[in-house]
Jmol script that loads the backbone (N, CA, C; Angstrom):
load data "model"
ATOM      1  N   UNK A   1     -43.284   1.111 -33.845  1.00  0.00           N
ATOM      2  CA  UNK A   1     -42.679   2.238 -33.147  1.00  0.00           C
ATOM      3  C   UNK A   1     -43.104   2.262 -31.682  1.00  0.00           C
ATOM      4  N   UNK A   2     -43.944   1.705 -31.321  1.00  0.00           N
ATOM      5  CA  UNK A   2     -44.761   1.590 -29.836  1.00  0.00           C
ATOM      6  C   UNK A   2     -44.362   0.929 -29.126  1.00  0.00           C
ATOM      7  N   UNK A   3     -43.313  -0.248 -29.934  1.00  0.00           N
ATOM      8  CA  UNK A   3     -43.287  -1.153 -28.908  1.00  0.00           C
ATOM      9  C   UNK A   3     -41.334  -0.314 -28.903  1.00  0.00           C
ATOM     10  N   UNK A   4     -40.949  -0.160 -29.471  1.00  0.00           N
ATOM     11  CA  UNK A   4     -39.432   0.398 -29.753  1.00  0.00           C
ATOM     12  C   UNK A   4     -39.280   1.497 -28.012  1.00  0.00           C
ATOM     13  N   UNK A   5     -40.467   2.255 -28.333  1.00  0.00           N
ATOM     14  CA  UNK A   5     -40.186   2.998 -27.151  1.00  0.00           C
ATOM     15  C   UNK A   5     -40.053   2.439 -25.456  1.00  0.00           C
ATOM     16  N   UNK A   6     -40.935   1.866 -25.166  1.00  0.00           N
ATOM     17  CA  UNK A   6     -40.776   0.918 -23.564  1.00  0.00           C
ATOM     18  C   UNK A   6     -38.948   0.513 -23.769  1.00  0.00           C
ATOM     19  N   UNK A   7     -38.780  -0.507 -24.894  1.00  0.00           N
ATOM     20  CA  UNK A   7     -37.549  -1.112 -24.769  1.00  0.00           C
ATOM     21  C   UNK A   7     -36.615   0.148 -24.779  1.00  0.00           C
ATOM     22  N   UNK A   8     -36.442   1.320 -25.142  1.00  0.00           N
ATOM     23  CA  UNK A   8     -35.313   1.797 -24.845  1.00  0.00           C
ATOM     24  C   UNK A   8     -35.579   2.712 -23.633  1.00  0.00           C
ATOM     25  N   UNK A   9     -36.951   2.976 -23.087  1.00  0.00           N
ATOM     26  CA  UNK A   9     -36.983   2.689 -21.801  1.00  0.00           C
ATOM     27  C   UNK A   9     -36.091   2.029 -21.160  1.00  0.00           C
ATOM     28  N   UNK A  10     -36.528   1.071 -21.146  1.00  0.00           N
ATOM     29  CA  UNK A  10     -35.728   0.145 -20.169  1.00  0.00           C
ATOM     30  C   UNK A  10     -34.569   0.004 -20.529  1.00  0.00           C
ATOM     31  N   UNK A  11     -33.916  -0.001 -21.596  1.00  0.00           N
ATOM     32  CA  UNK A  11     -32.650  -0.061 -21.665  1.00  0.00           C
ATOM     33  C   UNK A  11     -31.933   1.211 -21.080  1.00  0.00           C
ATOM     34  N   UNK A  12     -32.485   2.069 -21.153  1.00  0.00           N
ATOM     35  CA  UNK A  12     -31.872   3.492 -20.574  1.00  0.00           C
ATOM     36  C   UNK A  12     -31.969   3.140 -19.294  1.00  0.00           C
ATOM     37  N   UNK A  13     -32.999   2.953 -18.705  1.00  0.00           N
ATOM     38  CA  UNK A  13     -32.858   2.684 -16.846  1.00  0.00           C
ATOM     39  C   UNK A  13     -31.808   1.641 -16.989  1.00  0.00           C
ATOM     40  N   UNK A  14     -31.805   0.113 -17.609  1.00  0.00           N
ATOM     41  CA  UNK A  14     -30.552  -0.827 -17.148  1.00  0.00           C
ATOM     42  C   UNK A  14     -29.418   0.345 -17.318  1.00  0.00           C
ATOM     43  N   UNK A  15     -28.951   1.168 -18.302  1.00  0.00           N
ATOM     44  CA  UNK A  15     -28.014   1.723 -18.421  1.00  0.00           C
ATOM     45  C   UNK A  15     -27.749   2.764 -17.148  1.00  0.00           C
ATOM     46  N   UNK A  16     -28.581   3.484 -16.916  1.00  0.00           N
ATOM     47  CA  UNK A  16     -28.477   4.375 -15.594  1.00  0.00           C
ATOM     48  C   UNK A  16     -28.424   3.705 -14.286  1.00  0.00           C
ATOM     49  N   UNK A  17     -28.562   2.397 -14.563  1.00  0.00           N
ATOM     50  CA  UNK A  17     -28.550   1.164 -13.044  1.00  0.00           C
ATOM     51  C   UNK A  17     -27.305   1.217 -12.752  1.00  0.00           C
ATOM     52  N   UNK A  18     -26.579   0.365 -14.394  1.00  0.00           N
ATOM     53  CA  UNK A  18     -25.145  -0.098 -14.545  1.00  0.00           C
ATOM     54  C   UNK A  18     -24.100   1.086 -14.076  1.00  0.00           C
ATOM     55  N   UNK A  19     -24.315   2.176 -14.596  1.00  0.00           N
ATOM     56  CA  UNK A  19     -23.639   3.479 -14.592  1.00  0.00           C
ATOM     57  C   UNK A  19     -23.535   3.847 -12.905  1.00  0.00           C
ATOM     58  N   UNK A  20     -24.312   3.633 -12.439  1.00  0.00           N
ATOM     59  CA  UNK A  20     -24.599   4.057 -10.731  1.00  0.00           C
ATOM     60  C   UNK A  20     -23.712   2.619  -9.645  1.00  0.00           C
ATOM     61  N   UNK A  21     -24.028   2.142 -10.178  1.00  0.00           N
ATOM     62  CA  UNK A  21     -23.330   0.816  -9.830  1.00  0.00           C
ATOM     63  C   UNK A  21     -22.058   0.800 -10.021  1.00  0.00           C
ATOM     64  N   UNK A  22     -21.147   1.485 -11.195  1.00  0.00           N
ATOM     65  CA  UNK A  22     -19.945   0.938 -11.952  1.00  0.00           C
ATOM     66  C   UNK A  22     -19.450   2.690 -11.070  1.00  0.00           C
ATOM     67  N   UNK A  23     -20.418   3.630 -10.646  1.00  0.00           N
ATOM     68  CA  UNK A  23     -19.762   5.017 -10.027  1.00  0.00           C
ATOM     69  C   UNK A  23     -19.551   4.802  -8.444  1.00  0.00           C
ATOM     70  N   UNK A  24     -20.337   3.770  -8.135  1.00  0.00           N
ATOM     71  CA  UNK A  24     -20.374   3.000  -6.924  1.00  0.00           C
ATOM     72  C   UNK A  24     -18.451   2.071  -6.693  1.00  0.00           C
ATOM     73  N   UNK A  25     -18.875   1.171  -7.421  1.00  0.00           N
ATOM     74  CA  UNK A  25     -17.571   0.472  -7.680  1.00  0.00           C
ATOM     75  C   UNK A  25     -16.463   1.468  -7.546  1.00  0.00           C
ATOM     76  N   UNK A  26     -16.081   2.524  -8.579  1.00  0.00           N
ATOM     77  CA  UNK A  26     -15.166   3.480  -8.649  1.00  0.00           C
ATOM     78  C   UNK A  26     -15.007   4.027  -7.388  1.00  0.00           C
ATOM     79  N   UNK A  27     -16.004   4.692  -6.396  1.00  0.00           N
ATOM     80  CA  UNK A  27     -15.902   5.221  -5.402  1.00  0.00           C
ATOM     81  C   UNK A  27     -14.897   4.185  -4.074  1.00  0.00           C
ATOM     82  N   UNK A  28     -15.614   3.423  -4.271  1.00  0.00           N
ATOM     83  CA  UNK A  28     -14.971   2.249  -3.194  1.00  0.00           C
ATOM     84  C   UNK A  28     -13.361   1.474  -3.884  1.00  0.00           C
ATOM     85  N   UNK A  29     -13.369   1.594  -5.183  1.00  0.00           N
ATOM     86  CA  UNK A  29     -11.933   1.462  -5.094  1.00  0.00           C
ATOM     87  C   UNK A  29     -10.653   2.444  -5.425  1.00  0.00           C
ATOM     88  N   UNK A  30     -11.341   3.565  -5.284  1.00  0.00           N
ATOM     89  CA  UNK A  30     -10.464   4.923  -5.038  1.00  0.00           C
ATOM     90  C   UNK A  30     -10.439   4.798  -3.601  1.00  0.00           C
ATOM     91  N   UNK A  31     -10.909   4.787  -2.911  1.00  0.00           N
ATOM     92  CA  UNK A  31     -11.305   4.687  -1.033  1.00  0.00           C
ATOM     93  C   UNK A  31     -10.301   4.033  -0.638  1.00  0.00           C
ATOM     94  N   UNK A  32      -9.757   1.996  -1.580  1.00  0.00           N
ATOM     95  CA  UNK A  32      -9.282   1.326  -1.563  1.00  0.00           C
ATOM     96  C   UNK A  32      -8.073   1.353  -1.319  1.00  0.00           C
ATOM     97  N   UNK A  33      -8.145   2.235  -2.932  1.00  0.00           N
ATOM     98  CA  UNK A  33      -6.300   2.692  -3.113  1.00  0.00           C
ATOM     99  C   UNK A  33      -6.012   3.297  -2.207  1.00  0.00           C
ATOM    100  N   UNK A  34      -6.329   4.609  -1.419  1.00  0.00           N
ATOM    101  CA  UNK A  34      -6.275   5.450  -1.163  1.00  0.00           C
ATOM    102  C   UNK A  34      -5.646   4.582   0.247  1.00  0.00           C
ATOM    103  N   UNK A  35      -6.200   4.101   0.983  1.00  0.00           N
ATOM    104  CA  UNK A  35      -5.806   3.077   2.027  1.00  0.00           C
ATOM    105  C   UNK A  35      -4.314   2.155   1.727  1.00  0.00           C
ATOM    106  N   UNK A  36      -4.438   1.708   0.634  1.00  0.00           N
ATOM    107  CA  UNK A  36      -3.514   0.755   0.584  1.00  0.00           C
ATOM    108  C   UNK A  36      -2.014   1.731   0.191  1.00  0.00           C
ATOM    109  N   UNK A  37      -2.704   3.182  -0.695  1.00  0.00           N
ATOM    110  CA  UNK A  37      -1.200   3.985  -0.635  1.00  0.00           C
ATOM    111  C   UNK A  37      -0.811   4.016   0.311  1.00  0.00           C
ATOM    112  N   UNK A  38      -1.812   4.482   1.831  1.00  0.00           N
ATOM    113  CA  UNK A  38      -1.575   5.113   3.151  1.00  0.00           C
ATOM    114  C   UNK A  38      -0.369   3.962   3.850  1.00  0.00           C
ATOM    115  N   UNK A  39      -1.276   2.835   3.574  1.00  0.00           N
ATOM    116  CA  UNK A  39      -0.357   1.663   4.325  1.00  0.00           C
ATOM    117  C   UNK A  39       1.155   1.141   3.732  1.00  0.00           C
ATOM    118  N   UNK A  40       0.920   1.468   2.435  1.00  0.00           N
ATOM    119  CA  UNK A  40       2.197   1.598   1.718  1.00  0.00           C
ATOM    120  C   UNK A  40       3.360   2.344   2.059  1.00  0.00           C
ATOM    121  N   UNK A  41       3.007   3.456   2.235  1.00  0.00           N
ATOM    122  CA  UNK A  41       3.960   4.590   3.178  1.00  0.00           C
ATOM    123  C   UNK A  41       4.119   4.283   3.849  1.00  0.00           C
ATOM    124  N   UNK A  42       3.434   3.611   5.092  1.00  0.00           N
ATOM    125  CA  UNK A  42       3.690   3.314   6.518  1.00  0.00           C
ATOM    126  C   UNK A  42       4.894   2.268   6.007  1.00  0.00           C
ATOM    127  N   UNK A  43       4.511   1.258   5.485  1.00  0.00           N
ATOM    128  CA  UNK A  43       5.404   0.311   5.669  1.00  0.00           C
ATOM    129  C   UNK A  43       7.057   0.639   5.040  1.00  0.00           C
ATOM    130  N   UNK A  44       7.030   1.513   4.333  1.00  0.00           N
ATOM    131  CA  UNK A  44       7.828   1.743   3.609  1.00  0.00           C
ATOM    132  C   UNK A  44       8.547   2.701   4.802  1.00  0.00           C
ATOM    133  N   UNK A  45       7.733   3.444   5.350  1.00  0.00           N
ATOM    134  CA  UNK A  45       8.696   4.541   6.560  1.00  0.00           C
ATOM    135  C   UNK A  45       9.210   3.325   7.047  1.00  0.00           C
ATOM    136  N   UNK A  46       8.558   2.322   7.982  1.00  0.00           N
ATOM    137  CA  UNK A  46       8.845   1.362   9.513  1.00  0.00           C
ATOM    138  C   UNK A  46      10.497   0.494   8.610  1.00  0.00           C
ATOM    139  N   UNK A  47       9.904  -0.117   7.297  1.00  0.00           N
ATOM    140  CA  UNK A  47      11.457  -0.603   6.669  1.00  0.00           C
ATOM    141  C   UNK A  47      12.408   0.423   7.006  1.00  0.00           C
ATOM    142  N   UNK A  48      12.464   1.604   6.475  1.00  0.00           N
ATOM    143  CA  UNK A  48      13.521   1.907   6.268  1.00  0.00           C
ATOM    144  C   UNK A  48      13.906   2.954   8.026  1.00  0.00           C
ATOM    145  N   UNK A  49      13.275   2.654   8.670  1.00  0.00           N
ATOM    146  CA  UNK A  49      13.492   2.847  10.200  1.00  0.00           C
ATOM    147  C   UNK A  49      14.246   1.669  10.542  1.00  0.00           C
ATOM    148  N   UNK A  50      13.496   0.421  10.381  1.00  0.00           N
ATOM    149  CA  UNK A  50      14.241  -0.775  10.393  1.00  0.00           C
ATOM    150  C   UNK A  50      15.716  -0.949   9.867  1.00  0.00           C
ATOM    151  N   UNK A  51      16.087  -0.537   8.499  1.00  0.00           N
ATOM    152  CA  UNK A  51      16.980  -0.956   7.988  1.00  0.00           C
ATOM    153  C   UNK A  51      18.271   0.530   8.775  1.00  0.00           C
ATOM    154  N   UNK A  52      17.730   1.219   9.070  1.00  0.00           N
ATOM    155  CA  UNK A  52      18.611   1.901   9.949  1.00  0.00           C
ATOM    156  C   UNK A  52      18.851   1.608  11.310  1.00  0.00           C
ATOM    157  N   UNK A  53      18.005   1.064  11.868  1.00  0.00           N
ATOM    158  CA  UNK A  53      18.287   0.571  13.433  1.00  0.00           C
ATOM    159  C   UNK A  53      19.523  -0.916  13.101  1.00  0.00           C
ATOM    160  N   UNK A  54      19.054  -1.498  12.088  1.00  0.00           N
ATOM    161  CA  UNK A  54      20.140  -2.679  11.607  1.00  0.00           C
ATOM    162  C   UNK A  54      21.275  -2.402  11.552  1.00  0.00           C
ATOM    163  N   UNK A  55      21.314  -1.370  10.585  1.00  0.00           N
ATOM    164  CA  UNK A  55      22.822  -0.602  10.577  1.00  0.00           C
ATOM    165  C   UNK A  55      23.745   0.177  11.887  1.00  0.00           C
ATOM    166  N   UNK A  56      22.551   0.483  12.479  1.00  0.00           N
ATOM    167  CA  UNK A  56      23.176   0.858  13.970  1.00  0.00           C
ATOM    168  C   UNK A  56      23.953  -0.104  14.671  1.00  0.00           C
ATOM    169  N   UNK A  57      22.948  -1.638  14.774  1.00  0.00           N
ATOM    170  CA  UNK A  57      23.287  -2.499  15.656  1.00  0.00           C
ATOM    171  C   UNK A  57      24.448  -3.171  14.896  1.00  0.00           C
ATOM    172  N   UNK A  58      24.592  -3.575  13.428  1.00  0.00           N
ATOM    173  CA  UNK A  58      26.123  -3.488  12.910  1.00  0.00           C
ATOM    174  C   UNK A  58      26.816  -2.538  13.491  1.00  0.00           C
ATOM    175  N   UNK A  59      27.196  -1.523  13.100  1.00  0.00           N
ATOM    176  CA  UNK A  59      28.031  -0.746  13.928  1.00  0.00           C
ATOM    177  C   UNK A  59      28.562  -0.583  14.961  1.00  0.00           C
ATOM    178  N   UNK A  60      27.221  -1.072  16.040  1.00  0.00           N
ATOM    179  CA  UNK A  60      27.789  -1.520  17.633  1.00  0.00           C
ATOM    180  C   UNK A  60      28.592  -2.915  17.598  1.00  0.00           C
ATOM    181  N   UNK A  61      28.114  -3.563  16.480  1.00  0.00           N
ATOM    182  CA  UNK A  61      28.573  -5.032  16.594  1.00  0.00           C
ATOM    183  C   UNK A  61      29.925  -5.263  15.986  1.00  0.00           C
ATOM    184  N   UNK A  62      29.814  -4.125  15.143  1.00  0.00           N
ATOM    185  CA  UNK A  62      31.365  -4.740  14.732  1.00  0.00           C
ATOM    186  C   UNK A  62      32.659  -4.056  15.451  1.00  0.00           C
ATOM    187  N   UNK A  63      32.152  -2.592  16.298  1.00  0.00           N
ATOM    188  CA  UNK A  63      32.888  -2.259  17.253  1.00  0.00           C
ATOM    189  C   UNK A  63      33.266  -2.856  18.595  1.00  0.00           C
ATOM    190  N   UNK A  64      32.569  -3.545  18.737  1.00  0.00           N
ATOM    191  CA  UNK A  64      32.997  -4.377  19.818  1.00  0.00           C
ATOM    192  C   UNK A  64      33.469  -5.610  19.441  1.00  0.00           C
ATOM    193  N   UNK A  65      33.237  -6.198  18.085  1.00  0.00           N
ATOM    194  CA  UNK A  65      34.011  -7.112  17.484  1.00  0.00           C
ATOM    195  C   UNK A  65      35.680  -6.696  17.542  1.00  0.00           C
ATOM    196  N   UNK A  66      35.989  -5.229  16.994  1.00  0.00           N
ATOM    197  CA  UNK A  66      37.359  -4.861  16.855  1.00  0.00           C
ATOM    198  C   UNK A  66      37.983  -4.710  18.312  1.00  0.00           C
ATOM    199  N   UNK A  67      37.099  -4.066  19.704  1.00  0.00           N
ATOM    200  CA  UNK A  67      37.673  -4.163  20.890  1.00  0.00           C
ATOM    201  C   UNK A  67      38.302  -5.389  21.497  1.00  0.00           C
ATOM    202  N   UNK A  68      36.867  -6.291  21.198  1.00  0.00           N
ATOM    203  CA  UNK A  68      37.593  -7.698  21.825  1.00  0.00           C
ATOM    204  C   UNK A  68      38.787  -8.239  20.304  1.00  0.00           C
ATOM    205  N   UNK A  69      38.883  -8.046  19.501  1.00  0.00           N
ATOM    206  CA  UNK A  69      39.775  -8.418  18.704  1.00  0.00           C
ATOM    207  C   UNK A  69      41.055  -7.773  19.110  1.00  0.00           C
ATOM    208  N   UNK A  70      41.177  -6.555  19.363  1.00  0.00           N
ATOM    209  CA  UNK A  70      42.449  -5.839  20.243  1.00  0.00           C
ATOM    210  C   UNK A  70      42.809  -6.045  21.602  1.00  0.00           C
ATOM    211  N   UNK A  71      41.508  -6.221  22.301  1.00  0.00           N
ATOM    212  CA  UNK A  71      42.028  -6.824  23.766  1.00  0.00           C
ATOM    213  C   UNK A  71      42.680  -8.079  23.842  1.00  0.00           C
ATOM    214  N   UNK A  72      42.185  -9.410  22.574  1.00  0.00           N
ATOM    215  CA  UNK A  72      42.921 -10.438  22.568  1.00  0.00           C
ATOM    216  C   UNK A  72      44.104 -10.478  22.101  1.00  0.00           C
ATOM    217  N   UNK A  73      44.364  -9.603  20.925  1.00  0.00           N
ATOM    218  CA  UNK A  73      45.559  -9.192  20.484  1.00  0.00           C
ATOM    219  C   UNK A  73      47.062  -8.526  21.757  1.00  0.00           C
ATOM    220  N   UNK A  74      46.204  -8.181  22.392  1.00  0.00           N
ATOM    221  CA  UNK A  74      47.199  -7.354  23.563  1.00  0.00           C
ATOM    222  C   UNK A  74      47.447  -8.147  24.670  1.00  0.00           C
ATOM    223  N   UNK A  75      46.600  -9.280  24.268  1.00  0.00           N
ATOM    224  CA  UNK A  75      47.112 -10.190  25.590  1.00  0.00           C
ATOM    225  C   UNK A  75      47.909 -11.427  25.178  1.00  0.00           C
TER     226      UNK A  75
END
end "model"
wireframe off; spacefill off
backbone 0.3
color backbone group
């Protein structure tokens, strides 16, 4: 019984090591996510800023496609 006690000693500290360590871990990859959601959004706003400025410059492009298509037409 004497010797039973030290070992779960120590097994309780490895366990309270692991536990501090593994609350450690958790902390830093909540931190992680938390970043990579942030940047997620960003990128996801700048696309779809992007994919609207695209659509703009179609629009200019194909209007002036139809002008010069009518100015050649009229000449």
């Amino acid at each position: 019984m004497n010797d039973i006690l030290p070992q779960l000693e120590q097994l309780i500290d490895q366990l309270i090591g692991k536990n501090e360590q593994l609350e450690q871990q958790i902390t830093t990859l909540k931190e992680q996510n938390t970043k990579l959601v942030d940047e997620n959004e960003t990128l996801q706003l700048e696309l779809l800023e992007r994919e609207e400025k695209q659509k703009e410059t179609s629009t200019t492009l194909s209007s002036l496609l139809d002008k010069l298509q009518s100015a050649h037409q009229a000449n």
